[in-house]
N, C-alpha and C positions, 0 to 999 in steps of 0.2 A: 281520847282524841278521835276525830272524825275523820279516814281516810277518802282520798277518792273512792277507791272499790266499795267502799260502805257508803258511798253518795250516792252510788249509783242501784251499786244489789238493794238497796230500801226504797230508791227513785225518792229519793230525798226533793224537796222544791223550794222554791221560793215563796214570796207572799204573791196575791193579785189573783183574780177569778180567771184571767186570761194567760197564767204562766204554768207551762209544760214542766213537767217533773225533771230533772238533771238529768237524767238517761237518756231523752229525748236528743241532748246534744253529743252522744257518743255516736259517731262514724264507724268505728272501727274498733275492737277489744280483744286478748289474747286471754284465752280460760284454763286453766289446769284442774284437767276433771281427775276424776276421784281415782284414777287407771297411773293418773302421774303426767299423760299427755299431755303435751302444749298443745289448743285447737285455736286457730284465729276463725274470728268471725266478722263476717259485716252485711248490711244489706242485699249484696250481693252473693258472698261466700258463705256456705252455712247458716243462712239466713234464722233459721228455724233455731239456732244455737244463739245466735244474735238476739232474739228476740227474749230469749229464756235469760239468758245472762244480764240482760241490762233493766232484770229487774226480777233476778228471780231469788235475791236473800240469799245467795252462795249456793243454791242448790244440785246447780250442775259442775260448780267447779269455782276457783278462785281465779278471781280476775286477777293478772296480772303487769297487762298493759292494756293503756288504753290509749286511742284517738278520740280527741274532742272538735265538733264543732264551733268554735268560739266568735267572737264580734271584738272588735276593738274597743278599749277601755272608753269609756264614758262618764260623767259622773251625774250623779244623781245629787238633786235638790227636795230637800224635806220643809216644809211650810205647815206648823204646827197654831192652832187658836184654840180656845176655850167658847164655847158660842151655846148658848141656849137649848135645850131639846127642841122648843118649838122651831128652832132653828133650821136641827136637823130632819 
């Protein structure tokens, strides 16, 4: 099963040329590095831990909370045809 923390330490994405990796929408994350410590981090606080954690494969420590940037639900329409090469 796929957790957040593993959506994030892989920068897991979506589809589309123009969409950001899932990490991209973490504000905020707490790490337990390998000492046992709880470290939070975010753009402004330990930035340099922030950047490493939100995509660095568990290698500084395990995420164990996190703040998301998120948008209100939406929903998405899919419009599927069969159409010629010379089409495309």
């Amino acid at each position: 099963r796929q957790t957040l923390g593993g959506v994030i330490a892989t920068n897991t994405h979506g589809t589309g040329i123009d969409k950001q990796g899932f990490a991209s929408q973490v504000v905020a994350l707490e790490v337990v590095d390998g000492t046992g410590q709880a470290r939070v981090a975010s753009r402004t606080e330990n930035p340099e831990l922030f950047d490493a954690a939100r995509s660095g494969l568990g290698l500084v420590g395990v995420i164990t909370r996190v703040t998301l940037e998120v948008l209100p639900r939406f929903h998405v329409a899919c419009s599927e045809r069969t159409v010629s090469l010379s089409e495309v």
